[in-house]
N, C-alpha and C positions, 0 to 999 in steps of 0.2 A: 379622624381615622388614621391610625400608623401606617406610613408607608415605607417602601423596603430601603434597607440601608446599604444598596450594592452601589458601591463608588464611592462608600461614608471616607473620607479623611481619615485618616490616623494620628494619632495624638499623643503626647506622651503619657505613660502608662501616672495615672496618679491612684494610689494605694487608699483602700477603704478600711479604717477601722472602726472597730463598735464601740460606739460611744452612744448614751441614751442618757438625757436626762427628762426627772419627774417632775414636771409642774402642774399643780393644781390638781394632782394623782392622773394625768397623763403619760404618755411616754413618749418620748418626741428624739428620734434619731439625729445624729451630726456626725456622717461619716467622715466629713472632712473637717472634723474639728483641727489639726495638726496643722492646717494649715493658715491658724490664725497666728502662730508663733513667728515673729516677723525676727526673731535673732536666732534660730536654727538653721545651720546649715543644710539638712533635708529640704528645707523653704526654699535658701535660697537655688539649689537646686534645681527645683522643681518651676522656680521664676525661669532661671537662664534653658531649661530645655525647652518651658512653653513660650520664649520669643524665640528661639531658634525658629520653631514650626511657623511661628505667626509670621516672624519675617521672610524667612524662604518664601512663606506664600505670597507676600504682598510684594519681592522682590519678579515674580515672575508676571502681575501684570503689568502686559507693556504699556501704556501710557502711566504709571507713577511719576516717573522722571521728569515728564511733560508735564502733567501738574504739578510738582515742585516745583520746577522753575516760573510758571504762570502765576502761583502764589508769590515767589519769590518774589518776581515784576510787581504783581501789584502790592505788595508790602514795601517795596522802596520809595516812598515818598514823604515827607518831614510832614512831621503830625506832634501840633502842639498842647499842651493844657489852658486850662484860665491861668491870665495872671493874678497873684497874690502879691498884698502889700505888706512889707515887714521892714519897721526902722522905715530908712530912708533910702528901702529898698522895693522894687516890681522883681517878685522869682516868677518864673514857669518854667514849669516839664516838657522838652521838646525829644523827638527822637529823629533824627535825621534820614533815618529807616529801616534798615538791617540792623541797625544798633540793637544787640540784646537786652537793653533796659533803658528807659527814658532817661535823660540826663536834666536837672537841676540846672535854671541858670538865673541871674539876677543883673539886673542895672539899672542906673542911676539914672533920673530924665535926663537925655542928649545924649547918654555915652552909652557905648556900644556895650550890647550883653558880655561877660563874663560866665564862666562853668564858677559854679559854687558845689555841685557835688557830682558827683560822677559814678553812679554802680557799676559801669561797667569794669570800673578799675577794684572791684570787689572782692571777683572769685575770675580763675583765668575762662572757665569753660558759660558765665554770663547766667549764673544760678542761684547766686544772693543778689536779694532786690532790697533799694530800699522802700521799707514797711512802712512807714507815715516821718513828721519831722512838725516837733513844735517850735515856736520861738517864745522868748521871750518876750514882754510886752515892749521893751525900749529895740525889741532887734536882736541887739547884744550879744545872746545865745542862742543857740538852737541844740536839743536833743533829737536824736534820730532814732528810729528800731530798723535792724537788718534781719531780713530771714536768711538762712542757708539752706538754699539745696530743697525751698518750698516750702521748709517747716511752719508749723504755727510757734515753734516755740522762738523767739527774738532774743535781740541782744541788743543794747542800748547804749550809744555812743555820744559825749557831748563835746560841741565845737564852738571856742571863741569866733564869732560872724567875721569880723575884720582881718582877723592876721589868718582866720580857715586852719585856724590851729585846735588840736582835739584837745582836749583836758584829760587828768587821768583816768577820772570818771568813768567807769565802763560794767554796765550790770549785764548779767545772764539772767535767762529762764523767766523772761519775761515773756507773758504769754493773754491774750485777746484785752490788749491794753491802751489806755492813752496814755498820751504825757499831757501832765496838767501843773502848769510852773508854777511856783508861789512867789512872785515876784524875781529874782534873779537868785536865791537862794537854795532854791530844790525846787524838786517839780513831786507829784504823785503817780504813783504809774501799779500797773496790777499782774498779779501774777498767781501760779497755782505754788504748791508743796511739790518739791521736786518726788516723782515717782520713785518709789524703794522698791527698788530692786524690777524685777523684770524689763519691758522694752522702754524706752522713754515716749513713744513714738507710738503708742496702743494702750497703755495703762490709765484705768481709769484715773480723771480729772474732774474734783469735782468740789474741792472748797477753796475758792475762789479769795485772794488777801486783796485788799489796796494798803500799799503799801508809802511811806514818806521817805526819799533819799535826799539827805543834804549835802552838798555840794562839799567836796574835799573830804568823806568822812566812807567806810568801806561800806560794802553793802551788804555785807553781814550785821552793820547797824541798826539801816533800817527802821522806821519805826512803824510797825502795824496800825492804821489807820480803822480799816473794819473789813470783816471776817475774821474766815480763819478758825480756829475751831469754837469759838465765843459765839459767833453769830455766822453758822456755815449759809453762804450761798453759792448757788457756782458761775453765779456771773457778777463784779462789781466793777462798776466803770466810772472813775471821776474825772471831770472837769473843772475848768475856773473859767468864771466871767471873762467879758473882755478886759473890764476894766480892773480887773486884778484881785475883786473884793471878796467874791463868793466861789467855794470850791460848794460843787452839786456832784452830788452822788449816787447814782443808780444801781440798784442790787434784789437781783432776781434770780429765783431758783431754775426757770425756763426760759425760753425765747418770748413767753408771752407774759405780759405779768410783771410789776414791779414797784418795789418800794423807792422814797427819794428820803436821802439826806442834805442838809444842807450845812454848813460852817463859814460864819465870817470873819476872814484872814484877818480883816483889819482889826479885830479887836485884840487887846494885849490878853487876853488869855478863850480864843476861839474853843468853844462848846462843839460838840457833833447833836445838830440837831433832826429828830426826824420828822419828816413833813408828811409823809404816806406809807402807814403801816398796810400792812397785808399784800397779793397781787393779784389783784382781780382786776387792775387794770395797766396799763404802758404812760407811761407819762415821758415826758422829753424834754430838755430845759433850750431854749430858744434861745432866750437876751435877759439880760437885766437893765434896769436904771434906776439907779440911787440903792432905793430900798426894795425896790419892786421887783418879780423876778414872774417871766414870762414861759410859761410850758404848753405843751402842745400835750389834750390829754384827749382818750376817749370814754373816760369816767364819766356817766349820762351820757356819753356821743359817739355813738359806734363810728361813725363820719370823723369823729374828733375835733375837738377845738381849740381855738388860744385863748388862754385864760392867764390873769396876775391876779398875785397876792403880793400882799406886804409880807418880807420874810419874819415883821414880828406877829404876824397874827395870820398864819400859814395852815389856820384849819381849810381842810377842800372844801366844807361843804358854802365855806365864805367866798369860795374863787369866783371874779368875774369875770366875765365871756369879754375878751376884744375881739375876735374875729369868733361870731357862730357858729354851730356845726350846720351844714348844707347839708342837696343831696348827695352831694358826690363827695370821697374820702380827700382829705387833707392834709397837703404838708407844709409847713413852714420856714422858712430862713428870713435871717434878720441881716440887714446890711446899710449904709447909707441915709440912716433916721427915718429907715420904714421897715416893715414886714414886708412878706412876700409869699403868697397863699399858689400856692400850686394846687390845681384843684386835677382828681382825674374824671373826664368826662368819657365813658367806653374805651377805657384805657388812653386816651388821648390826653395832653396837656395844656390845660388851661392856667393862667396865672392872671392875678388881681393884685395890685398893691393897696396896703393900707397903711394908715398914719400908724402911731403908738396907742392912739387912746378909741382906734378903731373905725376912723373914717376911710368907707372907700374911696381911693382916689382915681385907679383907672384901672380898666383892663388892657395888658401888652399885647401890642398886635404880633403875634407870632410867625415865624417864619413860614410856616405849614402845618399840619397836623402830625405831630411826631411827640419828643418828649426834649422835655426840657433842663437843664441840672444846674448848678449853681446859683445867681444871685444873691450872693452872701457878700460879704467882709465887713468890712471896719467901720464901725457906726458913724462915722464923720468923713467916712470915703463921700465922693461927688460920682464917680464913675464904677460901676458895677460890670461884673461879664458872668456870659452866661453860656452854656455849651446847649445849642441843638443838634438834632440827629434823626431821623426817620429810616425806615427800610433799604430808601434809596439815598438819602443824603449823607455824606461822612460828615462826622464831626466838626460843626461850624463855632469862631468862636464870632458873639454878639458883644457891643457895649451899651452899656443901659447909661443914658445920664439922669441921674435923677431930678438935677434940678428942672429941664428943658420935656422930661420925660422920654428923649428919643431914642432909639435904638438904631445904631450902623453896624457894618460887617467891618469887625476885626480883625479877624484871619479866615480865611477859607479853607479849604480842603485842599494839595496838591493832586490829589489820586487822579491818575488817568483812567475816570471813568465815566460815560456818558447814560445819564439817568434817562435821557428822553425817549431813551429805544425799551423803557421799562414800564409799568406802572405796580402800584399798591396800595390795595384798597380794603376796606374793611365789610364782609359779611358777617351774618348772623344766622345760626342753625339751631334748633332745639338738641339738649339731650335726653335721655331714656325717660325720664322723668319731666322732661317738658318745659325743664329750664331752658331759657332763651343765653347763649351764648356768645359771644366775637370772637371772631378770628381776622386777623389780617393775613392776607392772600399778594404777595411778590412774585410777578413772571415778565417773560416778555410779551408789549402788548400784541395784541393780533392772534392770542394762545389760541388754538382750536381745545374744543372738549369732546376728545377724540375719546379718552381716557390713555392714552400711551403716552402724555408728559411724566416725567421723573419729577415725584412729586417730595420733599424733605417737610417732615414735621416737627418742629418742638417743641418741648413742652417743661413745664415746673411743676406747679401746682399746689404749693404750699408754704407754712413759712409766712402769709401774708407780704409773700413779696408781689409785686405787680412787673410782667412781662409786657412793656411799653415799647413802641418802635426801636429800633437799633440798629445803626447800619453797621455791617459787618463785611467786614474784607475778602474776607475767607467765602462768601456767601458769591460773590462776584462768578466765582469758577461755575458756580451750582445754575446759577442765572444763565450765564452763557452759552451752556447745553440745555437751554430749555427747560429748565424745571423750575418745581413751582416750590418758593419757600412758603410754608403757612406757621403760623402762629397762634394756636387756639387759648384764650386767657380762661382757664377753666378755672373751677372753684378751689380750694384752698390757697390761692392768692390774695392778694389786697386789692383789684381790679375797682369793686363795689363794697367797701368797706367791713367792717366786722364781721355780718352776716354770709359775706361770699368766703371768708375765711373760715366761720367754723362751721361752714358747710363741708370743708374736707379734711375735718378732723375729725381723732380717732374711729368712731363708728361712724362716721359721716364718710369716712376715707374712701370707698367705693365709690361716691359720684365722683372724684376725682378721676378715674380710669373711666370712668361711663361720658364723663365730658371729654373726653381725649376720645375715647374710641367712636362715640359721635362723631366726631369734628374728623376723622378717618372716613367712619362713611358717606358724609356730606365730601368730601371729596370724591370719592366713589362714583354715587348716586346722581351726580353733578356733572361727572362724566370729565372730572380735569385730570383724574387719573384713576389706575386699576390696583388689588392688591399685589399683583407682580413689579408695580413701579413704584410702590409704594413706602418711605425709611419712616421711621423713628428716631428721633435723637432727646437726648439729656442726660444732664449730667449732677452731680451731687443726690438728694431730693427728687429731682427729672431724671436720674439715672432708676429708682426707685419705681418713676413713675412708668418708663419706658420697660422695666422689667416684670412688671405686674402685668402691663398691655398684653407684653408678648406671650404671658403664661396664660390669660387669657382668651387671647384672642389669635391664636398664631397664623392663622389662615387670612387674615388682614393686612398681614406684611410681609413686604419680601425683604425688608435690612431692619436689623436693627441696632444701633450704636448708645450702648451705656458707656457712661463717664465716669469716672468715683463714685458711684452708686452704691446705694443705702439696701439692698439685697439680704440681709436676714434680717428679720424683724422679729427676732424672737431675742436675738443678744445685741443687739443694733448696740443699750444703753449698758453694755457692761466695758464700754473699749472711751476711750479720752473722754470728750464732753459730751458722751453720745444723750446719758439720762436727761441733758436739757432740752432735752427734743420730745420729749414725754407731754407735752401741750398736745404738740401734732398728733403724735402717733399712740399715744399710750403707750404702755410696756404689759410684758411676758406678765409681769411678778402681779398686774392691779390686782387680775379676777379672773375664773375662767370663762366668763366671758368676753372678755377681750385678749386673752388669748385665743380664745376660739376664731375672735375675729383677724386678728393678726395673722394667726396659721391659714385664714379662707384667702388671704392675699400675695401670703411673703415671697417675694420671688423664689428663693434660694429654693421652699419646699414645695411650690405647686410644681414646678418639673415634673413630666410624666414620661417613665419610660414608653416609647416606641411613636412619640408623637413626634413630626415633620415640624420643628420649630424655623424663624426667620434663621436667614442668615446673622449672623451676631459678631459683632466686634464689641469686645469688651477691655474699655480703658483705664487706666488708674498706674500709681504710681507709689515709690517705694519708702517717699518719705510723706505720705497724706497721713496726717498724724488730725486729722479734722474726719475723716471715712474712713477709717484703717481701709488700705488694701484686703483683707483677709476677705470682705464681701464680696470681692470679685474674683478673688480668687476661688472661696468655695462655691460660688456660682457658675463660674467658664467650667470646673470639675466637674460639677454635676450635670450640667449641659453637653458638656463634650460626652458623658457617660450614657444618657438617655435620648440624645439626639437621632430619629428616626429616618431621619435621609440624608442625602449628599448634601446641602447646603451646610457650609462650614462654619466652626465653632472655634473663635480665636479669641487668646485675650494678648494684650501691648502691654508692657509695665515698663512705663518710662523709669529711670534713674537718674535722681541727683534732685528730684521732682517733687510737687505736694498737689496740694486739692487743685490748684491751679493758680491764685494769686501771685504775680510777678513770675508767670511762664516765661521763661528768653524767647525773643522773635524766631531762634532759630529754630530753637525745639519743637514751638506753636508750630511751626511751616512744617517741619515734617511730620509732626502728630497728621496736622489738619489734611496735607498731602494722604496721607496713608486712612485716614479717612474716609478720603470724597475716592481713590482709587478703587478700595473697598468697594463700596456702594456701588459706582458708576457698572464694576466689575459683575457685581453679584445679581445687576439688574439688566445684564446686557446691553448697556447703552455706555455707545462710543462721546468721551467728553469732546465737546467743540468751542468754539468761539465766534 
């Protein structure tokens, strides 16, 4: 029911024109097409008057300041990586804590760490991060990728290790890539065709090169590897063995799905050979030894398995299984002269070590029920680490030895934070359709179910990613005033293997929002909260999925917080690498029935004038060259336009920013400030501690 709009906000005026286009002989409106042009100054514009409004607003509630500084506190504490072995060297990532980017450090056994790289000496304002950093196999070298300013697209730098001297070496426009060495000579690394003409930053990307740079020679050289217009695909990704011998090469037209090539270096005149035409299925390369080359597939195994071939007789249907598929979905790393089977049991993480030839040899007793990461390096390492973390736990590092099998505490967490006065535990709810669900549930214990806790929900939902425990900093503030973070692992994740994945795809895509909106009213109905205390958050794909809830369901929420979200689904796949998302979601162009279906969901067009939507804060920024801003922007426009009552309609466009990878601590803290002030604001409720 619309209700009235006296005391509606005022907004800045954004202009409608007619634009219509036909597909599949429909006619489908985009008044705010205009506003997908991200190099017109009408845009920018239109950016700097819609933060005027946003931040006037959020400057006037009073406790913002107070939670900035609360975050601030609890983000100052030195928070490190696993260490890594390179040469005859231990690096790790440590950040002392306000520092806007983790700093690189390296030392010898007995001698005191040393900085080996340093982002923050990048950009002055703490905006380029460094992107990944390979080494050579002797140490020797290393290449870096830096983003600026959040881009996906890189730049690649290489440094002699000893004297931390750069070499001339230096490539652009490198873009969703590894570095993959050939011994000290060049390394492979991948990139698109640079965009002609238009934005660089929104222009479709989509035939994908791997490319060969050789050491001292320009990179207009280069030697094309594969793609490219021969064999377009728009994702190719290669690697090398540990041991130097095999470059593996992965190339897929989507996120799901993939062919593998293979090449060995060591021969005097290396063949590209391919080991898996077509992609109907994801394969992954683990390890090798000798002649053997170890993948993790789910071809016969929705669960997936580890399986080797001999790279000379590399038909699949010859692969043999060393670790089985289970019931539960698997992943693997190689490290230390064993595997390491990460299993998820109801999103939880279990791990099993096994030999090479498949013997199990023990299950890791784990720190608690949370998620697990690492256990990898160097096949003749003795000592392995590993990062835990649950709801309540910050990031612990473990050392595994493999010979003794024991595991001790290598660093702990400094956070001043007391888990005891907390608890988080995992429920199970049906959705509409009577799938049985998890969610994990974080509050403080003793909560009554009053239904007046402030309750934040997250969510994803696709992508085959799995939303596993994570303690989060930022989450601390939310805890402290009594609210309950939940976690619902709904279908189009990886949670329960293949099956729960394309369960929310394309026409599947509804129980995605039906599992989320469930897992809402099981809070509800449960009595931990009401829908006046009730948020949404997500961001990329969960901004997508947050946006769907709320056109939906609007009467279910009082906040709700999209993040770079994916908000038209009708052009989603005409802007960067959007068409490799076409697994999940389909596109406009299949058929008209899936455009029929796409239009029953897309955010951007279910909006109905005169309806009473959530309060909405809508995030994104101005270099996401991975979600073009333009979806949130033609979304906050049309919401601000058909917005049926006073609850307000803002969007934030950070600058100098991307999807979010290598955010600086400082930026996170005000984003996340302006956030939880939001929310706490729009829901009445005074934040405490």
């Amino acid at each position: 029911m619309a209700q009235s709009r006296k005391d509606r906000m005022s907004y800045p005026r954004t202009e409608k024109r007619e634009v219509v286009d036909e597909i599949h002989g429909r006619r489908i409106a985009d008044p705010y097409r205009w506003l997908e042009d991200d190099t017109a100054d009408e845009v920018e514009d239109w950016v700097r008057r819609q933060n005027e409004v946003t931040f006037d607003y959020l400057r006037r509630i009073p406790f913002r300041e107070s939670l900035r500084d609360r975050l601030r506190q609890l983000m100052d504490y030195r928070r490190y990586g696993a260490p890594f072995i390179e040469g005859g060297y231990t690096y790790f990532f440590m950040n002392e804590g306000l520092q806007d980017q983790p700093v690189l450090y390296r030392q010898r056994q007995g001698a005191e760490p040393e900085v080996f790289l340093d982002p923050n000496t990048f950009s002055e304002d703490g905006s380029t991060f460094l992107a990944g950093i390979e080494f050579t196999r002797d140490g020797g070298l290393a290449a870096y990728q830096i983003s600026e300013a959040g881009s996906d697209w890189r730049k690649v730098f290489v440094m002699d290790t000893e004297s931390r001297e750069l070499l001339e070496d230096r490539l652009d426009s490198v873009k969703f890539s590894t570095l993959a060495w050939k011994g000290r000579e060049g390394f492979f690394y991948s990139s698109y065709e640079e965009p002609g003409g238009g934005s660089r930053l929104s222009a479709r990307t989509d035939r994908h090169r791997l490319l060969y740079h050789r050491l001292g020679t320009p990179q207009n050289a280069d030697e094309l590897v594969l793609g490219g217009q021969e064999t377009p695909r728009r994702y190719i990704i290669g690697q090398t063995s540990e041991d130097g011998r095999w470059l593996v090469v992965s190339a897929a037209v989507s996120t799901k799905g993939n062919e593998v090539y293979i090449m060995d270096l060591a021969s005097p005149d290396p063949q590209m050979e391919q080991v898996v035409k077509g992609f109907e299925n994801t394969h992954a390369f683990v390890h090798s030894i000798g002649d053997d080359l170890y993948f993790l597939t789910d071809m016969n195994a929705p669960n997936r398995r580890l399986v080797r071939f001999a790279a000379s007789s590399h038909d699949p249907e010859g692969w043999e299984d060393v670790i089985p598929e289970a019931g539960e979905p698997l992943t693997v790393s190689a490290g230390g002269g064993s595997f390491f089977a990460r299993y998820l049991r109801d999103a939880l993480s279990a791990v099993i070590r096994f030999s090479p030839d498949g013997r199990r040899l023990e299950e890791l007793d784990l720190p608690g029920k949370g998620t697990v990461l690492g256990l990898s390096g160097k096949w003749d390492q003795s000592t392995l680490y590993y990062l835990y973390t649950d709801y309540l736990t910050p990031p612990s590092i473990y050392s595994y030895d493999t010979g003794s099998g024991e595991t001790t505490v290598f660093r702990e967490s400094g956070l001043d934070f007391d888990p005891s006065r907390y608890e988080s535990r995992q429920v199970f709810y049906r959705s509409g359709d009577g799938t049985r669900v998890p969610m994990m549930l974080t509050h403080r214990k003793g909560l009554e179910r009053d239904g007046e806790n402030p309750a934040m929900m997250y969510g994803y939902g696709g992508f085959n990613n799995s939303l596993t425990p994570v303690f989060r900093t930022s989450a601390v503030v939310w805890l402290e005033s009594g609210g309950i973070y939940a976690v619902p692992n709904i279908r189009g994740g990886g949670e329960y293997g293949r099956s729960w994945h394309e369960a929310g795809t394309k026409m599947n895509r509804q129980n995605v929002f039906d599992d989320f909106i469930a897992a809402a009213e099981y809070l509800v109905d449960e009595g931990y909260t009401s829908p006046g205390r009730l948020a949404i958050s997500g961001g990329s794909n969960g901004g997508l999925l947050v946006g769907a809830c709320m056109t939906q369901r609007p009467e279910l929420f009082a906040v709700v917080l999209s993040a770079v979200g994916v908000l038209d689904m009708i052009r989603y796949h005409r802007f960067t690498a959007g068409a490799g998302w076409a697994y999940d979601y389909g596109t406009a162009d299949d058929s008209p029935e899936m455009l029929d279906y796409l239009l029953g969901y897309s955010p951007y067009h279910n909006l109905e004038e005169g309806t009473c939507y959530p309060a909405t804060l809508v995030t994104t920024a101005d270099h996401d060259d991975r979600v073009v801003p333009a979806h949130s922007f033609k979304f906050a426009a049309r919401l601000q336009e058909v917005q049926g009552c006073s609850r307000p309609v803002l969007i934030r466009v950070e600058t100098r920013s991307g999807h979010g990878a290598g955010k600086s601590v400082s930026k996170t803290i005000e984003e996340q400030a302006d956030r939880w002030a939001f929310t706490f604001h729009n829901m009445g409720v005074e934040p405490k501690r």
